[in-house]
N, C-alpha and C positions, 0 to 999 in steps of 0.2 A: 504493500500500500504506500508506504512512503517513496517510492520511486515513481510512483504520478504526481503526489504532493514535488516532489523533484523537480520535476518534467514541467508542471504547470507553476509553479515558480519562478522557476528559470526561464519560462517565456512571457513570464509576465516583466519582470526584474530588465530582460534585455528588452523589451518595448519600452520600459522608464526610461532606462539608460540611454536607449538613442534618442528619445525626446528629449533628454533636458541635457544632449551633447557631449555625454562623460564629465558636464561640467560639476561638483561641489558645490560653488557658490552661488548660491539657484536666490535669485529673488524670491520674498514670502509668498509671493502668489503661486511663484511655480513648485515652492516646497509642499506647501497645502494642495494644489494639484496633485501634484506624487503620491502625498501622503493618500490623499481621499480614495485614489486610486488603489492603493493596496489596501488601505482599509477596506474598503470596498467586496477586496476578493476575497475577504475570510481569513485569509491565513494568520491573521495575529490571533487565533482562540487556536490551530492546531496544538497546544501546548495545554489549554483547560482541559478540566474532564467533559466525560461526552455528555454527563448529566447538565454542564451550563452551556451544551453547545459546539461544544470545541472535538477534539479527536484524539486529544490522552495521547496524546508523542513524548515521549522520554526524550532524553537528551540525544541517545545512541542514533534516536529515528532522527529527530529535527538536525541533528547535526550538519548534514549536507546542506540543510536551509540557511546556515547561517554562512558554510562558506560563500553561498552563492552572491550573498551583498558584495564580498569582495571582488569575485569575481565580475562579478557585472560594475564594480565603482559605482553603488547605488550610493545615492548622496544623501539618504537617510538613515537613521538607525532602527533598521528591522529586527536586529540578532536583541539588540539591549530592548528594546522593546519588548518582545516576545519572552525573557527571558524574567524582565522586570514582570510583566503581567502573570506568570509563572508564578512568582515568587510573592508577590501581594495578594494571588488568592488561596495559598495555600497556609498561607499566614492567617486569616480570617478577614483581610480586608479590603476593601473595595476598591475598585480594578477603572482607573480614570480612564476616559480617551483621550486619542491622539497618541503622538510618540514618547519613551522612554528612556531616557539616558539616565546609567548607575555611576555616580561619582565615589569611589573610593578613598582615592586618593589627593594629594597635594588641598584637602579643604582648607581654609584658615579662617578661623572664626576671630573678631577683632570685637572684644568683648568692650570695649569704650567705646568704638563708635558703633556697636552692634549689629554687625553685619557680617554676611557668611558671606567668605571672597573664594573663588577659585579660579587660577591662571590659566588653566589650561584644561575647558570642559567640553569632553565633543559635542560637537553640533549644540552647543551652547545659546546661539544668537537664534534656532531654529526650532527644536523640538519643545512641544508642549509642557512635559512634567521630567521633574527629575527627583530622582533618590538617592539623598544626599547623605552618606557616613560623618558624622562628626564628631570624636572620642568615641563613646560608645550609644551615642543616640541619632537615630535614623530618619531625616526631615523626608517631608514631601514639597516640593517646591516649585512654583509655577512660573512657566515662562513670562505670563503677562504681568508678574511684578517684578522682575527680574530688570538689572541697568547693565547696560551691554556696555562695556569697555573697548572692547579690540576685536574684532575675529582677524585671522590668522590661517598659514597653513593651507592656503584657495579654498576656505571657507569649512576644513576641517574640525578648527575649535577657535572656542573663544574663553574671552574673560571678562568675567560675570561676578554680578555680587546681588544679594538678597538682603534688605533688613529682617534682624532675628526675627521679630514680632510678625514677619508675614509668612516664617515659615510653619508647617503643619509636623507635629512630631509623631511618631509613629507608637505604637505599643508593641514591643515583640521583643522576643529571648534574646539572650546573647548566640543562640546559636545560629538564631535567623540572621543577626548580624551577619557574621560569620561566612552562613549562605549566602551570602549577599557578595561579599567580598570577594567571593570564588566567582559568582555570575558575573561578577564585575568583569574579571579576567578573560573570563571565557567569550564576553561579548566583545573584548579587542581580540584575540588570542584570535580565532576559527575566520572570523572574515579578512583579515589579513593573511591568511594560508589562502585563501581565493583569489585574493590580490596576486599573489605569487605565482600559482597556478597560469593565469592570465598575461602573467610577465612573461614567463618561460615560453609559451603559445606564440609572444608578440616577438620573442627574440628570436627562435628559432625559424620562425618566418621570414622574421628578418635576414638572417643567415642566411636563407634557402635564396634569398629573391638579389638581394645585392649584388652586385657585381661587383671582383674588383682584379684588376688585371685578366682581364678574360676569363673568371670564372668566380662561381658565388663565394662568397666568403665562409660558407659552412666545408667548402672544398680544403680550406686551409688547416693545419694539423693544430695549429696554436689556438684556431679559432674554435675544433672540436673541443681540445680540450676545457676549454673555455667551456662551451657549453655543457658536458658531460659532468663537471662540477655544478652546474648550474642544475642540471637534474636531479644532482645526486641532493643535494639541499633542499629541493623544493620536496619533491618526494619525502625526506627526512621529517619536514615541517606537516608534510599531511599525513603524515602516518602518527603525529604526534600528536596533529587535531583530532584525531580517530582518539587513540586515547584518550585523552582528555574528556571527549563525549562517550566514553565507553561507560554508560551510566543508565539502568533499566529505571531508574526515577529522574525527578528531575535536579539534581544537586550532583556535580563533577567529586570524584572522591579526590580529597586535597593534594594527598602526594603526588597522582598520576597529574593531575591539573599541575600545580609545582614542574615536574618534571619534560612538560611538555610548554607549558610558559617559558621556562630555560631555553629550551632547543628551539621552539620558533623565534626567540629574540637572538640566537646566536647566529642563525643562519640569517637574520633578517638583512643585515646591511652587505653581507656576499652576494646574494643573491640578489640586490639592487647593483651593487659596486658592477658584478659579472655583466649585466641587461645592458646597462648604460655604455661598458666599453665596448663590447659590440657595436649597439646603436651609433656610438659616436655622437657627433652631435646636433643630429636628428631629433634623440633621444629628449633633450632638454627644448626644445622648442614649442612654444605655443598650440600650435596645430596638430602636431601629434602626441595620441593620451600617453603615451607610457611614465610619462611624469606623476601623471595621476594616479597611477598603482603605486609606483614608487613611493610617494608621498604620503601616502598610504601607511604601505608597510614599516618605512622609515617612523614614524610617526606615532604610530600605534605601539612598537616595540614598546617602549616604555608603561606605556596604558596601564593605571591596575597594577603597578609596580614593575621597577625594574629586574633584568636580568641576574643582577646579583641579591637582585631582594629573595626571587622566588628560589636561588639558589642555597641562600642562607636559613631558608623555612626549611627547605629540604636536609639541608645538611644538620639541621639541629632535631631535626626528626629520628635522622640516622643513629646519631651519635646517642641519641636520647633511647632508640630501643635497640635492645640487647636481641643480635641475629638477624636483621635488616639493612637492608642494601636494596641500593637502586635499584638491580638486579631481582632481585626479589618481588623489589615492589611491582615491576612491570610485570610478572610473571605469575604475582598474588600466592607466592609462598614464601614461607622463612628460610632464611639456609638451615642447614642443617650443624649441629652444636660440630667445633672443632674436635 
């Protein structure tokens, strides 16, 4: 079943994408066009249960849904969306319209002049509602009181600020926290593996079709090898979003999540470095997207914490239980005592 959910996504997603040019920075009209549009189709309940509607996909199923935003450069947040709506109904509370952005990280609350600042919020200047982390209390907060500072990034993120007193605070566990912090992740983590996917497609085309000295540039050995690192990466990063969403409910298990945040932020900047020298510098120009994957993946690594953050959760994980490894954890057993 979920490979027609697939299918019909994915042609939905590349009809957005050529409408609004691969561009990011969509004027509000033509974000709420997009928006309306996938709203429209359903897909943001495939994630409730089928009793409010929706089609009960786990993580393992919707997974492919969420690379596909990257793939396509949709210049909305479908994955944090879908992922948010998830996570507020499961918690017992009520499930807003419009789009969803999870802020986890970089919040700063400036308790004298009362207001929740954050430098750097996707799609910040666009999406409706957002769920905001702050020490351990979780707001709800709305775009229409929100003071837009900067966007940034060809309209990737912005910086934004709320006064205290207009945000909504949440009721729920520390563990729902917690689940949260992980969605958070996993909503930059998967769509940026799509971006990548899409990079590799755009290079190796490019390879094929180039000329250069009488013959395409995928003919040259330097330029295979080039490439065949560039497979070998991308591949790496999808197999790591596979993990990641290897989850029969809806919450990624930590350490796999950890472990696969690592390896997509490691490969992230080779795998742009690799596209771009190919490309040459085609690549950075206006007119052609590959910038906008790039910018993407570049961009998002950090998301939800850096590479060394998710590296240091894991490693204290390790260290902390007695006959666990990496190893193991992919593998969902203990080693065995020395």
């Amino acid at each position: 079943m979920n490979n027609l959910f697939d299918e019909a996504v994915g042609r939905l997603f590349a009809d957005v994408s050529e409408k609004s040019g691969n561009r990011l920075n969509l004027s509000c009209t033509d974000y709420e066009t997009i928006w309306s549009e996938i709203a429209g189709s359903g897909f943001l309940d495939v994630m409730l249960p089928e009793e409010q509607g929706g089609a009960g996909l786990s993580l393992k199923e919707a997974g492919n849904l969420f690379r596909q935003e990257g793939y396509f450069n949709l210049s909305v947040p479908f994955s944090s969306t879908l992922l948010a709506r998830s996570w507020l109904d499961s918690n017992g509370l009520a499930v807003p319209d419009g789009s969803i952005v999870i802020a986890t990280m970089g919040v700063q609350v400036s308790e004298g002049q009362g207001r929740i600042v954050i430098n750097k919020l996707p799609f910040g200047h666009q999406a409706a509602r957002f769920l905001v982390l702050v020490n351990q209390s979780c707001y709800l907060l709305a775009q229409e009181k929100a003071v837009v500072h900067e966007v940034y990034h060809a309209g990737l993120f912005a910086s934004v600020s709320w006064h205290l007193e207009e945000a909504i605070e949440l009721e729920v566990s520390a563990q729902a926290l917690e689940d949260l912090r992980n969605l958070a992740a996993l909503a930059a983590l998967v769509p940026s593996v799509g971006a990548m996917e899409r990079i590799f497609e755009m290079t190796l085309e490019y390879a094929n079709q180039r000329q250069q000295f009488g013959r395409p540039l995928s003919k040259f050995q330097a330029i295979q090898h080039q490439i065949s690192v560039l497979a070998e990466q991308v591949w790496a990063a999808r197999m790591a979003a596979q993990i990641a969403c290897n989850s029969n409910n809806h919450h990624p298990d930590p350490n796999l999540l950890a472990i696969a945040k690592y390896q997509v932020s490691f490969v992230s900047d080779q795998v742009t470095d690799i596209s771009h020298a190919i490309h040459g510098a085609i690549g950075i120009t206006e007119e052609y997207v590959l910038h906008f994957y790039t910018r993407r993946v570049r961009e998002f690594k950090s998301e939800a914490g850096t590479q060394s953050y998710w590296a240091g959760k894991l490693g204290r994980y390790v260290l902390e239980t007695e006959g666990e490894t990496v190893l193991s954890m992919l593998t969902g057993e203990l080693c065995p005592d020395a």
